[in-house]
N, C-alpha and C positions, 0 to 999 in steps of 0.2 A: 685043868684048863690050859689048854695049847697056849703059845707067845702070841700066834696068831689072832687067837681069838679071844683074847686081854684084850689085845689092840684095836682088835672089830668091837668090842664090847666099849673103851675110851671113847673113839670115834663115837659112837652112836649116842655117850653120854654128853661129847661136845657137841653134837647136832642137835639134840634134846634143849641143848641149853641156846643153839640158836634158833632153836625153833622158836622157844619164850620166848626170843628177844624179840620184839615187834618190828622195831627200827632195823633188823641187819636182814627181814623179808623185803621189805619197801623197795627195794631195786636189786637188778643183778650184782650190780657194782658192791654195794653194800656189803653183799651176800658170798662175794670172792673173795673181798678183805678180811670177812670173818672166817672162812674157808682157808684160806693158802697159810696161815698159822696152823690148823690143823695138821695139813701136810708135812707145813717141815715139821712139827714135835713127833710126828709119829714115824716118818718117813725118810725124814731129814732130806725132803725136799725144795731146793730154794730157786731152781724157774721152772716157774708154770703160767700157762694163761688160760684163761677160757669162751667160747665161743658161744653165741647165744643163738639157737635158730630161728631166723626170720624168714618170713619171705622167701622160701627155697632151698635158701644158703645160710652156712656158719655165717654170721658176723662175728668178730672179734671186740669183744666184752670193753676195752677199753675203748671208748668213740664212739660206740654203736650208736649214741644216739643220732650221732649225722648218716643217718640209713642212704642221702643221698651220695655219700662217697663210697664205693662199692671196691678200690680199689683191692683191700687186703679179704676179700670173702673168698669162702670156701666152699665149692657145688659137694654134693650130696649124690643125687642121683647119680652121676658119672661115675662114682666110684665103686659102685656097688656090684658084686657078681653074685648073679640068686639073691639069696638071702644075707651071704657073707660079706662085708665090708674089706675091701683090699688094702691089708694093714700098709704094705711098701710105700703103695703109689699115693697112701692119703697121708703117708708122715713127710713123701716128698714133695706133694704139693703144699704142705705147711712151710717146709723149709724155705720152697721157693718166694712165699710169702714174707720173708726175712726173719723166722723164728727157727734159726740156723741150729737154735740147741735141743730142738725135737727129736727127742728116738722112741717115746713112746708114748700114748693117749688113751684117752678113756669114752667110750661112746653113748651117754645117755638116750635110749629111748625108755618110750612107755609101752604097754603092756597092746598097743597095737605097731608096735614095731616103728613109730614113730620119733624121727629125731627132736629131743629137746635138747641137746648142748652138748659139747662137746670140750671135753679137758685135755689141753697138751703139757707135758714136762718132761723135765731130764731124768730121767730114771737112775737111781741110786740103790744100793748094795740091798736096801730096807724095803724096797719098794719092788725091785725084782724079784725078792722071796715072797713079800706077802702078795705079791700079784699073780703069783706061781699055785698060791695055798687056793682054796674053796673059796674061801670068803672075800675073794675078791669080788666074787659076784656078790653077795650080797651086801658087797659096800655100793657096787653098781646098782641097786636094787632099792637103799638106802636114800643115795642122794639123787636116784631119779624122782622119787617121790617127793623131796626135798624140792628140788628143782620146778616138778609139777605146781608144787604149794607156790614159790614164788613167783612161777611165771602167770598163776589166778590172780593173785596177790597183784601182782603189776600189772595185767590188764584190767584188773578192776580200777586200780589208784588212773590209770588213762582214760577211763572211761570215766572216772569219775571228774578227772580234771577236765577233759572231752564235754560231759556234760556243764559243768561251770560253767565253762567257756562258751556253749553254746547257748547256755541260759543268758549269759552278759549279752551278746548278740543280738536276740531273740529280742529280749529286756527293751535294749538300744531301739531295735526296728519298731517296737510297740510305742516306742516313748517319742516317735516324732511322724510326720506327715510329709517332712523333705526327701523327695527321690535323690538329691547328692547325698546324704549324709545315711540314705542308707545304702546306696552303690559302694561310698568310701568306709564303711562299716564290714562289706561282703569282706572286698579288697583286704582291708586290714587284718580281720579274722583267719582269713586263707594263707596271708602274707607270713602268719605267725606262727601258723601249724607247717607251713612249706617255707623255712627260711632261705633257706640256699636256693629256690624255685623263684623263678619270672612267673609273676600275677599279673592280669589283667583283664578285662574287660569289653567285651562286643555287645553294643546295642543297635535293638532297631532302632530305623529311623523313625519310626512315632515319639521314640525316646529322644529325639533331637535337643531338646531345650534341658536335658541334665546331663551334655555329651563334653563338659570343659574342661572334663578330666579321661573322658575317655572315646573310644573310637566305634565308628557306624559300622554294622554289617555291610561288605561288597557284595552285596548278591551275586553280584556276577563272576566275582575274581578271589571270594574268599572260599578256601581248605574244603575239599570235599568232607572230612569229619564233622567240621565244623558248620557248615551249612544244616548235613545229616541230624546234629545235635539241635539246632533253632528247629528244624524243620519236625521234628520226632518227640522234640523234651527227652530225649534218651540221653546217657552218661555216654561219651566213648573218648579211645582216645588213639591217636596213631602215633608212629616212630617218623617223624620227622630225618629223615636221612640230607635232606639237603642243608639243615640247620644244626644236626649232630644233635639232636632233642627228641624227646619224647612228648608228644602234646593233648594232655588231657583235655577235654570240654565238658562243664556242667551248666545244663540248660538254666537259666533262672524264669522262672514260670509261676502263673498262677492259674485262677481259676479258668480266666477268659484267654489264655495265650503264651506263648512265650515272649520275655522284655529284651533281652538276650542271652548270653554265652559269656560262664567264670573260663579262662583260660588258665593252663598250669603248665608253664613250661620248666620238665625237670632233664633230669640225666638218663640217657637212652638206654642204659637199665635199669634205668628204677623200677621197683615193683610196686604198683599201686593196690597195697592192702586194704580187704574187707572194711577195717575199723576206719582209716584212713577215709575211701571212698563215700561209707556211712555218715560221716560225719561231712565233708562236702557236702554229699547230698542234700544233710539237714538243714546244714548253712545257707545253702541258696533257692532251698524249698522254702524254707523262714523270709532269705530277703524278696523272694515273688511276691510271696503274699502280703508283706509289709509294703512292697511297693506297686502292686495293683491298689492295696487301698488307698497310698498317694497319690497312686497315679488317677483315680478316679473321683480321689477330693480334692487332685488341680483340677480334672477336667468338668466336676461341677461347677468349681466357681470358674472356669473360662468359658459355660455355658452360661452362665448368670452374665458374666461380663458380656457375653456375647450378644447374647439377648438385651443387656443394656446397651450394648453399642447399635445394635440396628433401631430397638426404640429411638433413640434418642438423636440417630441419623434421619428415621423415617418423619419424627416428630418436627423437625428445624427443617426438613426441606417440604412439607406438607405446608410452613407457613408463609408468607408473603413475601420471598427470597426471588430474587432476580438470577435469570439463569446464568451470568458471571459469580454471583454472589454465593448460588450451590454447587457449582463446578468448583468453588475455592473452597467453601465448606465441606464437601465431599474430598479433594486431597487433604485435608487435614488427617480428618476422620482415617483415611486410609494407610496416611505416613505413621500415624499412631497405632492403627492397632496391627501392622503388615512389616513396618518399617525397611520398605523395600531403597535399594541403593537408587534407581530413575521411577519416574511415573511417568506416565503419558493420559490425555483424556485427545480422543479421536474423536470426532463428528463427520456424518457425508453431509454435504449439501446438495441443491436438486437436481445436478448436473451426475447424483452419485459418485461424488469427487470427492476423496477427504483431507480434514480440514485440520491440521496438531493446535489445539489449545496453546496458545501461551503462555496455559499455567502450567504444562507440561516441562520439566529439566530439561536445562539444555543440552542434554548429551543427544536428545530426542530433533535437535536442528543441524546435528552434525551428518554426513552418511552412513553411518555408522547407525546411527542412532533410528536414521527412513527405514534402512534393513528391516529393520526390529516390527515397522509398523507395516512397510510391504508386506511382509512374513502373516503377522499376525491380522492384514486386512484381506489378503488373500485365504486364508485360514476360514477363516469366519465368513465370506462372501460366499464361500463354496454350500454352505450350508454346514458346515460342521459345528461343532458345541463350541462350547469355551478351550481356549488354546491352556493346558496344565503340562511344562515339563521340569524334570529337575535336573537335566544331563543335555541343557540346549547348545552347549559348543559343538556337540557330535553333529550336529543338523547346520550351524551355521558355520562352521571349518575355519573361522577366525581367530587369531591371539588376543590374548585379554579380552578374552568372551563372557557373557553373562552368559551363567550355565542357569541359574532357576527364574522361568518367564512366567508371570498368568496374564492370561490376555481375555475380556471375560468381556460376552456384547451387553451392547445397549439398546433393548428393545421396546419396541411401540405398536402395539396390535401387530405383533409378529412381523414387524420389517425392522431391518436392523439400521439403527440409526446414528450410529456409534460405537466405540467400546473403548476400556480404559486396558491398559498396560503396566504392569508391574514388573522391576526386573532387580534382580539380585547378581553377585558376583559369583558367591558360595552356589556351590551344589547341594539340594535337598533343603535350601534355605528357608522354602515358604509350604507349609507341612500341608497334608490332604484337608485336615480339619482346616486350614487356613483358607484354602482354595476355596470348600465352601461354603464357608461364613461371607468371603469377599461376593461368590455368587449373591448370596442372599442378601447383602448390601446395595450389589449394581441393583439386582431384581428390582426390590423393594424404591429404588435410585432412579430406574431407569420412567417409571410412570411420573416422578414429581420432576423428569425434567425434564418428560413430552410437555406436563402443563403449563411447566414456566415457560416452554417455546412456546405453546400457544397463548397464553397470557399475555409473552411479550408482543408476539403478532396483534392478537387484539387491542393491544394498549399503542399497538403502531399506527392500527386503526382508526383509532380515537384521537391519536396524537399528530398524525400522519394527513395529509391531502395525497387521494387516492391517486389521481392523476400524476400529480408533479414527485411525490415521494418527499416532498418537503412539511417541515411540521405546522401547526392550523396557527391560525392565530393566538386561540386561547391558550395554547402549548406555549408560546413563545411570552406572550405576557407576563405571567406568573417566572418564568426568569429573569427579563427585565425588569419588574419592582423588586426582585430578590437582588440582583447584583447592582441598582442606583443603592439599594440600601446598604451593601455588603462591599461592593468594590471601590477604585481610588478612580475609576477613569469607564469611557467606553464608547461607542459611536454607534447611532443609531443610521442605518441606512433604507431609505424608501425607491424601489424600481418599479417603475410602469412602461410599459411596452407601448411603442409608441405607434400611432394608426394600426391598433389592432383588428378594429372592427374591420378594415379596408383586406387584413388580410383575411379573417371568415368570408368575408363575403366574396374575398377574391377566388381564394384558392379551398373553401370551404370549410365547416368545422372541426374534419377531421385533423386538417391540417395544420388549424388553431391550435388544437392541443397539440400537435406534433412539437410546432413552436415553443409551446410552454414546457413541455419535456424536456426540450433543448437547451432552452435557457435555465431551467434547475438543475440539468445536469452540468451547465458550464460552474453556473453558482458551485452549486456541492464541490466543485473539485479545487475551484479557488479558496471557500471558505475551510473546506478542510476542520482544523481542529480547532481553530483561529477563533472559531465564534457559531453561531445556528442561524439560521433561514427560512422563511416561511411562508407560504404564498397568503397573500394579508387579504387578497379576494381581486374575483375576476381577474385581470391579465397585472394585477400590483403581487409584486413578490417583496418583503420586508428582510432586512439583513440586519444581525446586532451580532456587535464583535466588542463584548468586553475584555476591560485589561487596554486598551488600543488606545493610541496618542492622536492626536487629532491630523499629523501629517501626514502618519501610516495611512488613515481610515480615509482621507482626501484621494492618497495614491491606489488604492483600492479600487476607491468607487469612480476614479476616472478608467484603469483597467479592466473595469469592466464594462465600460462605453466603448471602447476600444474591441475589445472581444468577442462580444455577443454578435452583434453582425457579420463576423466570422466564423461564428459555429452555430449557422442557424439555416434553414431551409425552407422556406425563402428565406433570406437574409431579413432583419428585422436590426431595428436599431431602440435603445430603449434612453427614455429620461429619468435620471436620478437625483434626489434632494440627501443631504447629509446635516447630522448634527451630534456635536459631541459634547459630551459632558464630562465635570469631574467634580470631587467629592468637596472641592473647594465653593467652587461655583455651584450650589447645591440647586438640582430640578427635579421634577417630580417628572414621572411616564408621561401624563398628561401634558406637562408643558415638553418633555423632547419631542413625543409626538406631533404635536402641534406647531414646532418651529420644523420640524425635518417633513412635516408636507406640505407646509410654505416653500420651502425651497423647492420639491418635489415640484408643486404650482409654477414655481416660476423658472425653471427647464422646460415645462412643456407648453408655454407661454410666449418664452422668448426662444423657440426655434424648435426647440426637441433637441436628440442627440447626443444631450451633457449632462454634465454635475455639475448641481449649482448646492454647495454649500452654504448654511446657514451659521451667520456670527450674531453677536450682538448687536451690533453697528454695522453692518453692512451684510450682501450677501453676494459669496465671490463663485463666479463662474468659472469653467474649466473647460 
């Protein structure tokens, strides 16, 4: 037995025995520590390294596991002529690489000529003989197969850590029903397999209400790959040249669509490996599906909610609500389930003129705010649908613009009678399903608040003297016993028109009532909020102004002796009787009445013309 081949025969008995060792397969690393003592007892070699083939290229055994710094790697294919491997140029580009003590190396492949690693060191007196004998190759022969074993061996242990890891994932996604915690679940997992990589996150905007960690697709302005990636579910990725990056997309997707796009921004050579990719893939094929079934066990119960919220709107304005009372009930409803930054509620009147609610924000009384409503009444008169945008500054060209409007009509046997306004600051603020829940709200909104207009109308009617516009008698009654019982003070006033009959029969009876028009309209503008008015019969109009001091309600009802005959056609002059009470001096309707047309009597007795108030002790003229 040759020196040579003692030495081949040691070697194979120390690899033998790292073959048994279980722990010195488990990684390359391992596997070189146990290795480069070989070398030097046989070789008396003491620097060598070794390179693991990844991804195209040598990496270099010590680091490699940071695959994203590519700086010390070593190409393959470039060096190769035919079949031969060009010893000069690949011990010089080692060198170049700052392992200045290279003069000779070892080229592992396998049996399809395929590189598995690659050994550099300094070659010694023991090393250039036995490298020179036969059995150098079969030491080549030796620890490719070697090599072989450990590199199954570690993609196995990756794959099996690979699987763990995506089992925890997986686990995670199953074990909740929150779209954050499993968007922050993707992120995380991706974070940990790509450390040195920017992770993040594009969703659509359906996905709006889980975006507080992360950012909406720009349809318009976002990455052509990346759009490619939403729009296909396909994996891709491009070299970002204006960002010096590489940029992966992996679709997240389920049954019914994609939710968005895992982003990976690495280093503009990195290689994105099979095992690598597979495993993205599974991760955010896992989080689609974990979070379509989130996403559609929030959007059950916001259909339940939804459905309870139009019940329960349609319910409360179905019952015996005054149309001030459902227009306030209806912006409730809406600030709550919309939470829009203004509202507005519009009405035309019959002039088709429209009219901004009061209950409306006041940004809605500034110019600023008319824009909004011009926009959106011209919109809608035109015959168009309901006004839905989410990029409204483009259209109004202003600063500090609300970019998300819904502007939704108010109809009544197909004529449009109103419409309310929503407006937001944010863009994509109020989401499509939002838009048509709010439709199906006005819808359902817009017939309970033709009734209460007509209701109110007919209760005007009832309440109302057709002629004059002032309220009937029995209307006014029922306030005056409510506020002798309820208030500290108040004055009751009685008007009769004085020789009325002279003017029917003068100027006729059309023009009777002209008169009595005249005169409720003068009333109405003087009594204002002050108090109510009511034609008490024939040419008597009755005035009660609770809360009122008895010299106020003197100064009144002589202002209006004064007045009437000035805004009247024929001029007409009227007699007034007054009487005040207070909670001190306690009276009943029955007795104000009866003193306040005593007085009434004796204005149109002792001349016409005036106000004759009524006291206790006396009755004073004016």
């Amino acid at each position: 037995m040759t020196d040579h081949q003692l030495t081949m025969y040691k070697i194979k008995s120390d690899l033998m025995d790292l073959w048994a060792e279980d722990t010195a397969l488990q990684s390359y690393e391992r596997w070189f520590e146990v290795l480069k003592p070989i070398l030097k007892n046989h070789f008396c070699i003491v620097e060598a390294d070794f390179f693991v083939y990844v991804n195209n290229v040598f990496m270099p055994l010590r680091g490699h596991k940071a695959v994203y710094k590519r700086e010390n790697v070593i190409t393959f294919d470039a060096l190769k002529t035919g079949e031969e491997v060009n010893r000069a140029s690949l011990i010089s580009q080692v060198r170049e690489k700052g392992y200045d003590y290279t003069d000779d190396f070892l080229l592992f492949q396998n049996l399809n000529s395929e590189p598995l690693g690659l050994l550099i060191l300094k070659s010694t007196v023991e090393w250039g003989a036995f490298s020179a004998s036969p059995y150098s190759y079969e030491l080549e022969k030796v620890v490719c197969h070697l090599i072989d074993r450990v590199r199954k061996i570690v993609f196995l242990m990756k794959e099996e850590k690979s699987s763990r890891h995506l089992f925890g994932v997986t686990e995670l996604f199953n074990s909740t029903m929150q779209s954050n915690v499993i968007l922050d679940g993707v992120v995380s997992a991706i974070s940990r397999t790509f450390p040195t990589s920017d992770v993040g996150l594009l969703l659509s905007h359906d996905q709006k209400v889980v975006t507080h960690n992360y950012k909406l697709i720009d349809y318009i302005n976002e990455r052509p790959s990346t759009m490619n990636t939403f729009l296909s579910g396909e994996m891709t990725n491009e070299v970002m040249s204006d960002l010096s990056c590489k940029l992966i997309n992996a679709p997240i997707k389920g049954r019914q669509g994609v939710y968005g796009v895992l982003q990976i921004k690495a280093p503009v050579d990195f290689v994105f490996s099979s095992t690598q990719k597979n495993f993205v893939g599974r991760v955010v094929n896992a989080a689609g599906s974990a979070l379509e079934k989130a996403i559609l066990h929030d959007q059950s119960h916001r259909v339940i909610e939804d459905l309870q919220l139009v019940n329960e709107t349609s319910r409360k304005l179905n019952s015996n609500m005054k149309f001030g009372e459902m227009t306030e009930f209806l912006k409730r409803q809406l600030q709550k389930a919309f939470r829009p930054t203004e509202i507005a509620f519009v009405f035309y009147d019959e002039k088709d003129s429209y009219d901004i609610s009061q209950l409306s924000t006041d940004f809605f009384g500034t110019e600023s705010g008319k824009k909004y409503i011009g926009f959106a009444s011209k919109h809608l008169r035109s015959g168009k649908e309901a006004l839905f945008n989410a990029n409204f500054s483009s259209i109004m060209n202003e600063s500090n613009c609300y970019d998300s409007i819904i502007a939704i009509p108010i109809m009544n046997q197909e004529i449009l009678t109103g419409f309310v306004v929503l407006l937001h600051k944010e863009q994509y603020f109020f989401s499509f399903d939002s838009f048509k829940l709010m439709q199906s709200l006005i819808g359902h909104s817009s017939l309970a608040l033709a009734n209460s207009v007509l209701r109110d109308q007919l209760q005007d009617l009832v309440d109302k003297d057709h002629l004059t516009k002032l309220y009937t008698r029995s209307y006014v009654d029922n306030i005056i016993e409510k506020s002798i019982a309820d208030d500290e003070m108040g004055v009751f006033i009685l008007l009769d028109v004085d020789d009325f009959k002279h003017v029917n029969d003068t100027y006729g009876h059309v023009a009777g009532d002209d008169v009595l028009k005249q005169i409720a309209s003068s009333i109405l503008s003087e009594v204002s909020s002050k108090g109510i008015a009511a034609r008490w019969g024939g040419e008597e109009i009755a005035i009660f102004l609770p809360l009122t001091e008895f010299q106020e309600g003197a100064l009144f009802a002589e202002r209006l002796v004064q007045l009437i005959p000035t805004t009247t056609e024929p001029s007409v002059t009227v007699s007034i009787g007054m009487h005040n009470w207070t909670s001190k001096g306690y009276s009943t309707y029955k007795e104000l009445f009866q003193k306040t047309d005593k007085a009434l009597y004796t204005a149109k007795n002792n001349g016409k013309n005036q106000a004759v108030i009524h006291k206790e002790t006396r009755l004073a003229f004016f």
